[in-house]
Backbone bond lengths (Angstrom), bond angles and torsions (degrees), N, CA, C in turn:
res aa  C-N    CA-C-N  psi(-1)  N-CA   C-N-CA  omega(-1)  CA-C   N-CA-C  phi
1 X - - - 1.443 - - 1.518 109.81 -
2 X 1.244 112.10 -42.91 1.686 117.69 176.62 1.611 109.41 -62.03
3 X 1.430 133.94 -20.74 0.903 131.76 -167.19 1.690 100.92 -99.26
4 X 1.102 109.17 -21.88 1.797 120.18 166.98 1.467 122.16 -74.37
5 X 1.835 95.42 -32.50 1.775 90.73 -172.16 1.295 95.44 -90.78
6 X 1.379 153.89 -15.28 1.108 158.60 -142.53 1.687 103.29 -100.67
7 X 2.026 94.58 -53.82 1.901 84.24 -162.34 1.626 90.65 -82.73
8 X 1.084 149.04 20.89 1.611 153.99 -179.06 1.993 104.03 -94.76
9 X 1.338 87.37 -57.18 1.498 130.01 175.85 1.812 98.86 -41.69
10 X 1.143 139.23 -45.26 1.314 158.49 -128.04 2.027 90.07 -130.63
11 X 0.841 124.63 -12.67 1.675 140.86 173.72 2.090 88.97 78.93
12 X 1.154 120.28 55.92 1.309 100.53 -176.41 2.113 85.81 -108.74
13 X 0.829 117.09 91.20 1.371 115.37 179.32 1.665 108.45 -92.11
14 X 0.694 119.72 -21.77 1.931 109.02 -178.70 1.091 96.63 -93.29
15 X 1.125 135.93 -11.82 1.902 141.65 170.61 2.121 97.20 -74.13
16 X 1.480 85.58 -52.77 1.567 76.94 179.67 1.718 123.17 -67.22
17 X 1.181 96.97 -44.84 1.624 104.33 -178.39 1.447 101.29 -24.56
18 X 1.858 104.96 -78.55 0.813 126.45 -173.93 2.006 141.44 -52.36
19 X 1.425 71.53 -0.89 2.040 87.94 177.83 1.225 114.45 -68.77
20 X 1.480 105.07 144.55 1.532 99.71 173.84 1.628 110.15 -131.91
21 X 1.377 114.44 6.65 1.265 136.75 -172.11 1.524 106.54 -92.78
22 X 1.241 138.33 124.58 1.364 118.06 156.79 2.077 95.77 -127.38
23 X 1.471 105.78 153.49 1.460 109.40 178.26 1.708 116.00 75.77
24 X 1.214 113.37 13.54 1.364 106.80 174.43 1.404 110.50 -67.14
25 X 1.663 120.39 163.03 1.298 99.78 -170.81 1.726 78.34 -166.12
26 X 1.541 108.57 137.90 1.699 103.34 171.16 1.419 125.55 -58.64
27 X 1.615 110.42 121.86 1.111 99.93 167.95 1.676 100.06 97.92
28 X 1.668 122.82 -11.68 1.334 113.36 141.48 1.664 131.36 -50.97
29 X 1.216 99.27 146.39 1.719 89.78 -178.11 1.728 88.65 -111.51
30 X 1.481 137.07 2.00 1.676 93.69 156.11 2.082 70.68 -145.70
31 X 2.022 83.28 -174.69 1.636 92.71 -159.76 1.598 82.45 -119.11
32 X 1.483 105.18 175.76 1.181 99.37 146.25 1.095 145.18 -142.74
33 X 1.729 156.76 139.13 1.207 160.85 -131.42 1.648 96.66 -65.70
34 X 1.196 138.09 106.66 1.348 134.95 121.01 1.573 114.69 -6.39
35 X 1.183 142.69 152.34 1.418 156.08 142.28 1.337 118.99 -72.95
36 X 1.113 142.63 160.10 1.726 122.92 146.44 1.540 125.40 -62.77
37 X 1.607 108.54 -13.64 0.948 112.97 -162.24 1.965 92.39 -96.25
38 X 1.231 108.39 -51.39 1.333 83.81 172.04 1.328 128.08 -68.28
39 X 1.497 131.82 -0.95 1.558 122.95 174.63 1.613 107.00 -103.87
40 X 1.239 113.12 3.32 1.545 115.85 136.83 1.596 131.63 -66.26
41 X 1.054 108.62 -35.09 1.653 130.16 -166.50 1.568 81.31 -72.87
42 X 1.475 104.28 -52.63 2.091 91.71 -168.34 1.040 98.72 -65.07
43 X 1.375 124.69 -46.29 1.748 117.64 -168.75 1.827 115.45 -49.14
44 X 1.627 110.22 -37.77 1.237 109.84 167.32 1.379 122.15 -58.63
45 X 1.559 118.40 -37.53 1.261 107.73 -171.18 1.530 97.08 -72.74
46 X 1.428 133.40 -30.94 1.106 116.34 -139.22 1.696 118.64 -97.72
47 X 1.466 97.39 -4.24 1.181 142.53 -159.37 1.946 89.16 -80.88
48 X 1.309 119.92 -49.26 1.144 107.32 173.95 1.700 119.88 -70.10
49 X 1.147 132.56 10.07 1.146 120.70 173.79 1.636 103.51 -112.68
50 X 1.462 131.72 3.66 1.119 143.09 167.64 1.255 122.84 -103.10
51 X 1.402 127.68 9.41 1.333 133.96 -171.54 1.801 105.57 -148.16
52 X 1.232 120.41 125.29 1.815 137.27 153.64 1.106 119.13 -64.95
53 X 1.573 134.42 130.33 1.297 147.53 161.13 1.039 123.63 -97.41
54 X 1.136 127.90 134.22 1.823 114.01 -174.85 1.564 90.02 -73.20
55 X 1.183 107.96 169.13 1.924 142.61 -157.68 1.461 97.06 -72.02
56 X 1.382 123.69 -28.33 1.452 127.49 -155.92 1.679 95.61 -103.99
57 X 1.130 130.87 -0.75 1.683 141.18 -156.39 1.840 77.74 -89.11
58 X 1.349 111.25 -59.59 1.638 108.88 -170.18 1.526 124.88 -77.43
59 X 1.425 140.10 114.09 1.398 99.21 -172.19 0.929 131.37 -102.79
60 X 1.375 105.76 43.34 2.107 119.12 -179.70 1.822 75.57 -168.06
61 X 1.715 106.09 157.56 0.951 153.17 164.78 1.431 114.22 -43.05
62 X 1.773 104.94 -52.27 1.163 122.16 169.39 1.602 126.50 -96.28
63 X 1.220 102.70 15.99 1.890 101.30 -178.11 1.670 96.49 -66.52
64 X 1.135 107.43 169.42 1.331 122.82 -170.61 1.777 94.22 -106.86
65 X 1.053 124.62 151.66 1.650 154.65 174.55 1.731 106.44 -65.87
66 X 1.511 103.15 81.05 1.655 102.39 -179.53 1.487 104.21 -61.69
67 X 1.570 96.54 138.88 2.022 95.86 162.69 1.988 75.07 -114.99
68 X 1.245 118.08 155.38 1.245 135.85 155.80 1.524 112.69 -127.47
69 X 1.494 114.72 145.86 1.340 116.49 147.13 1.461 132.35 -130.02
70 X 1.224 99.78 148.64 1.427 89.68 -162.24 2.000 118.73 -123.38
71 X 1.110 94.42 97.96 1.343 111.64 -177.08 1.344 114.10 138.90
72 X 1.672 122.95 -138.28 1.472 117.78 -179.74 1.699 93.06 -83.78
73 X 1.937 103.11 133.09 1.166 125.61 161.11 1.369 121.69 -72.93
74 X 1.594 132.21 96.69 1.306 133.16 149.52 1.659 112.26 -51.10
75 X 0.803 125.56 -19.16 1.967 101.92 -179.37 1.522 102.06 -89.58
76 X 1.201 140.17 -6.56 1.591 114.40 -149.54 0.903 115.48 41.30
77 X 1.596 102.87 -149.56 1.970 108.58 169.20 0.823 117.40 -89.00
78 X 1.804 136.94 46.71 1.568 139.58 155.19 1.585 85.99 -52.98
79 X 1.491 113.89 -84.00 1.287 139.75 -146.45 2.201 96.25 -44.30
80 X 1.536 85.38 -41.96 1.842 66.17 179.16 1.405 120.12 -75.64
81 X 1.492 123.57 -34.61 1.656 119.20 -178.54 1.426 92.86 -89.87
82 X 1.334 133.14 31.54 1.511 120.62 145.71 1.886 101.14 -98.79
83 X 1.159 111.93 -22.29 2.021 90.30 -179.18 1.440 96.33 -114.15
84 X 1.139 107.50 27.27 1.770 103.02 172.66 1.343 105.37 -68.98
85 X 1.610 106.92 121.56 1.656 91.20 163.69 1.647 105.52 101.10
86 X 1.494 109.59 -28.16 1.537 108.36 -156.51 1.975 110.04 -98.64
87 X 1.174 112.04 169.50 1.254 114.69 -142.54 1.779 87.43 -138.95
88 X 1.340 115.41 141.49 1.753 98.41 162.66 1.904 89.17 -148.49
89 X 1.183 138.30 135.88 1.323 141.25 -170.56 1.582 112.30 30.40
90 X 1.572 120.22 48.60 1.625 134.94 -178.61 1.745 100.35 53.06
91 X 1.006 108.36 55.66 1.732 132.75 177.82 1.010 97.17 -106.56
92 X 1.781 153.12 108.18 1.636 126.91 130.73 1.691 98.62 -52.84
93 X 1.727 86.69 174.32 1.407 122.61 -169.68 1.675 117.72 -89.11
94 X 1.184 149.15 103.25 1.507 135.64 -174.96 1.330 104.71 -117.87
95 X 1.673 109.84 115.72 1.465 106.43 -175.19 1.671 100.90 -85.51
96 X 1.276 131.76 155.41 1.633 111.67 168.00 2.143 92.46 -163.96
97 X 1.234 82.20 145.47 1.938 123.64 -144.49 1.857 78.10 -99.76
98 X 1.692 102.76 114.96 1.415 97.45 171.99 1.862 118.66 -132.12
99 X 1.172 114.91 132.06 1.994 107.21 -160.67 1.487 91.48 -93.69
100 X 1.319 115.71 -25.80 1.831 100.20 -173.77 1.856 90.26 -142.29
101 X 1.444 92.95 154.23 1.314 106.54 159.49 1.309 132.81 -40.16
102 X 1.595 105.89 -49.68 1.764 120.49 -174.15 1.650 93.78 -72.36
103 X 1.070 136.01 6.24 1.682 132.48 161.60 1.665 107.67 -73.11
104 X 1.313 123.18 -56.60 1.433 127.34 -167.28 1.326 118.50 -46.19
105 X 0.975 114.29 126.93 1.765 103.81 178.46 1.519 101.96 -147.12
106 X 1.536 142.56 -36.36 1.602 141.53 157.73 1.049 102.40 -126.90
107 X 1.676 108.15 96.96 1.611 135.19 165.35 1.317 99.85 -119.50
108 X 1.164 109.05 138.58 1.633 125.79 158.76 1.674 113.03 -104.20
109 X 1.342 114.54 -56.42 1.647 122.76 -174.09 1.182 104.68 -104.18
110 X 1.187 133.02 113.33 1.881 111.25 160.88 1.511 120.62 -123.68
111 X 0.610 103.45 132.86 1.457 114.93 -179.25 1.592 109.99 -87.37
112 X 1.096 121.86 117.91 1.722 143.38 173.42 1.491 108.22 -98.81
113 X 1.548 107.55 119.03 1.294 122.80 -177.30 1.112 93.39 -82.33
114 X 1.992 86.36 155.97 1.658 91.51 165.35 1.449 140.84 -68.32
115 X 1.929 98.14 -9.14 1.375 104.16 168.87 1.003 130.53 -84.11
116 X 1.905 114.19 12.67 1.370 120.40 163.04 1.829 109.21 -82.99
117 X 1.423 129.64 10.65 1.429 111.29 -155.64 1.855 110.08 -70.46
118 X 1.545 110.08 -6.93 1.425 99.19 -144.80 2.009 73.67 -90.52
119 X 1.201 116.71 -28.81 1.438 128.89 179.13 1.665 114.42 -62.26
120 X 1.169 111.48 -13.69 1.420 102.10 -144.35 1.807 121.88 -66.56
121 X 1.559 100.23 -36.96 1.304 101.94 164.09 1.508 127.76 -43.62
122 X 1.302 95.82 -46.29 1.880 97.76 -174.41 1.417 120.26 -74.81
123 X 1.588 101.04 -24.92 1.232 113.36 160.81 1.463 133.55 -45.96
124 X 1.966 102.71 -53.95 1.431 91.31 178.44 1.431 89.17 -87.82
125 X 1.175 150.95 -42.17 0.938 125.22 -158.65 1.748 126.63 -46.84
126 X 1.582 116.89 -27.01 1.022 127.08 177.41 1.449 114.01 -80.97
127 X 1.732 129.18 -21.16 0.980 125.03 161.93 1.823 125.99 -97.39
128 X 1.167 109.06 3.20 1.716 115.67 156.29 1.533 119.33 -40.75
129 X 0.821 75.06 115.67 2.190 92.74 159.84 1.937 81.24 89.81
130 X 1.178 149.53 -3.42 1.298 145.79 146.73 1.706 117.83 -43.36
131 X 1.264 122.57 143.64 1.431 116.19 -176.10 1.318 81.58 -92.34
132 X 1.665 133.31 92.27 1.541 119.96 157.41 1.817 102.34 -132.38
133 X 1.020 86.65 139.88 1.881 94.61 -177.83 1.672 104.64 -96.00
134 X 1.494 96.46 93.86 1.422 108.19 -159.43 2.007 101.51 -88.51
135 X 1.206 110.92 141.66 1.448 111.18 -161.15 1.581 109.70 -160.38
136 X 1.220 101.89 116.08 1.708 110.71 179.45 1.720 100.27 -125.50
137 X 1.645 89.38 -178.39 1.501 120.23 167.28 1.503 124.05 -101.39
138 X 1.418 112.82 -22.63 0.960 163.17 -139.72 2.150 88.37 -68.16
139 X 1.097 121.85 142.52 1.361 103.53 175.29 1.588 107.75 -94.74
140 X 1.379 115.28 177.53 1.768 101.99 -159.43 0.847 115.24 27.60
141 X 1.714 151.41 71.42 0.754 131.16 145.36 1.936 120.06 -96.76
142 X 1.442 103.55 -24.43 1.868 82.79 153.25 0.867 132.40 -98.50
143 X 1.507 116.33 44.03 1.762 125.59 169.52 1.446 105.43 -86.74
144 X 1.362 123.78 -43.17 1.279 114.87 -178.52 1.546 117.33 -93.79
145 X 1.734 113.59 15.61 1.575 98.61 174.04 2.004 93.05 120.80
146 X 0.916 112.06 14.63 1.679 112.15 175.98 1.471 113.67 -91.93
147 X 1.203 123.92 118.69 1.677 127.61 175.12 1.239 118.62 -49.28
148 X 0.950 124.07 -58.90 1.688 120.03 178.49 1.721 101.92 -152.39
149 X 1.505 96.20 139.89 1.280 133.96 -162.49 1.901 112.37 -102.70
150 X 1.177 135.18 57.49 1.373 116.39 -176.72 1.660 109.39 -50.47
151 X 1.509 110.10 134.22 1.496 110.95 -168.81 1.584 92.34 -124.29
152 X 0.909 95.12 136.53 2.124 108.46 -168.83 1.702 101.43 -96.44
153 X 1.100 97.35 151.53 1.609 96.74 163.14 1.656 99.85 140.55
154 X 1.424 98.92 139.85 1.680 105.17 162.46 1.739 109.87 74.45
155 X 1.307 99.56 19.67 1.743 109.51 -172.18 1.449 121.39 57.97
156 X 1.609 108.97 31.97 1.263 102.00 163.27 1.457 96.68 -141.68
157 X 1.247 123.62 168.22 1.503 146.38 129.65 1.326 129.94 -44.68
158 X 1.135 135.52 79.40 1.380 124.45 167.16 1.564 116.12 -94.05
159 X 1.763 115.40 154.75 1.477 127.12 -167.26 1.511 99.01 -117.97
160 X 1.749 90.33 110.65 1.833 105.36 168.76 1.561 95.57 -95.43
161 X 1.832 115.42 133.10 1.661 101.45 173.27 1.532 89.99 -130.14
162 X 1.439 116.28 163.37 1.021 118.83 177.92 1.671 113.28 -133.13
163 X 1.713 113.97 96.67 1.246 146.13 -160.62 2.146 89.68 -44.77
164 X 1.245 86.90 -86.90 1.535 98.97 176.07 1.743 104.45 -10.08
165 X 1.311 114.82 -75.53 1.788 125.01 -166.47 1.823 98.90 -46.30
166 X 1.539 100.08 -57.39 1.749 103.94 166.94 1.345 123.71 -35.38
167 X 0.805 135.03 -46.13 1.159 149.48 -159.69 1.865 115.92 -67.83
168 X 1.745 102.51 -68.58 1.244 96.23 164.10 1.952 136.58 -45.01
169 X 1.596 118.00 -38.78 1.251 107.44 162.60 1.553 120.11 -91.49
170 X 1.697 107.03 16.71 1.685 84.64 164.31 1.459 111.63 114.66
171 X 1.052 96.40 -32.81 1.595 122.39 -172.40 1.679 96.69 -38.91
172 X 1.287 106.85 132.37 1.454 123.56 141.58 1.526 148.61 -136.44
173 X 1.425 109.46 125.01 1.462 126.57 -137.62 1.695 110.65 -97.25
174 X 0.868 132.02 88.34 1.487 130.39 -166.99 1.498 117.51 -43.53
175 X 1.262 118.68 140.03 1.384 120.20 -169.14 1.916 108.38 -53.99
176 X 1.483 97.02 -30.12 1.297 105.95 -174.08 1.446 129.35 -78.55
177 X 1.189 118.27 -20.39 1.452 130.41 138.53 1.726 120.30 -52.12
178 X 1.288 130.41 -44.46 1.474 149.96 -130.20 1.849 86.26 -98.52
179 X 1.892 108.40 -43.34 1.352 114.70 -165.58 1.688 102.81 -56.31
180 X 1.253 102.54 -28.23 1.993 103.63 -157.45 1.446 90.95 -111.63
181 X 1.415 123.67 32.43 1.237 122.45 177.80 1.228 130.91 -137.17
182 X 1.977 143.84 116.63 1.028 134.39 -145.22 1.714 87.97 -76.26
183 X 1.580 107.08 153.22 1.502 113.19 -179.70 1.255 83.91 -101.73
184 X 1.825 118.38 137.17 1.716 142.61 141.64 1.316 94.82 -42.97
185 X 1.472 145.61 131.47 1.458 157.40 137.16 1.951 96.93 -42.13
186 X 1.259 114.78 139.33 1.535 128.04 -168.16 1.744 80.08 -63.17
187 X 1.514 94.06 171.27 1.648 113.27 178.91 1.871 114.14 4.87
188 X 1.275 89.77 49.72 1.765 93.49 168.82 1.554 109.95 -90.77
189 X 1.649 118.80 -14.55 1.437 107.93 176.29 1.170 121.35 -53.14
């Protein structure tokens, strides 16, 4: 896992997409398979050191960096002993487990299951104009207004984001994320 959060960590993202290794270690004699679901979990953590919140997203100095998810959880506790411990602009990490929308109240990242799809409109619609960096697996999901889309296939991860959806809460997306990332065409929803 240290060898995942690290080369991500370093902005090498098309290196990460593309991993299929997780736990290699010199001088191991076998490796072991990553999930998609855990090289999502890094992408969440890592995702906060590639993205700006406006000042008002936190409401103390010291709040900690919500990841939320909301619906059925694919990581288990990958996603928590991946921000155990971890720090992004003197931010700890707060993972927090959400069944309905009207729960959210200090989210920064959230992740939308795919067993939210039949929901999904009302979903973002209820979190619009929110500073939340909303992010599924989910297919279409930045057709109706979703920030970034992990799209599976071919043993990698690739990142669809959609600038436009960013925009309304504020969001700002580092060029260096954006490079290893297919751009949404403006008002293509």
């Amino acid at each position: 896992m240290a060898l995942l959060r690290g080369t991500i960590g370093r902005g090498l993202w098309s290196m990460a997409a593309g991993l299929a290794l997780l736990g290699a270690r010199p001088g191991a004699a076998q490796t072991v398979r990553a999930s998609a679901s855990e090289v999502q979990a890094v992408f969440l953590f890592n995702f906060a050191q590639f993205v700006d919140w406006p000042a008002e997203a936190f409401p103390d100095p010291q709040a900690p960096l919500v990841i939320g998810i909301l619906g059925k959880d694919p990581f288990g506790s990958f996603l928590d002993e991946t921000v155990r411990g971890e720090t992004v602009r003197g931010r700890t990490f707060k993972i927090v487990r959400y069944r309905r929308v009207e729960e959210i109240k200090d989210c920064h990242i959230l992740f939308i299951s795919r067993s939210e799809t039949k929901r999904l409109d009302g979903i973002l619609a209820a979190l619009r104009d929110r500073p939340i960096l909303t992010v599924s697996n989910g297919d279409d999901f930045d057709r109706p207004g979703g920030i970034i889309r992990f799209i599976l296939g071919e043993n990698r991860i690739r990142l669809s984001i959609d600038l436009e959806a960013a925009q309304a809460p504020r969001l700002i997306i580092s060029s260096k994320l954006l490079r290893s990332a297919e751009i949404v065409p403006p008002s293509s929803r």
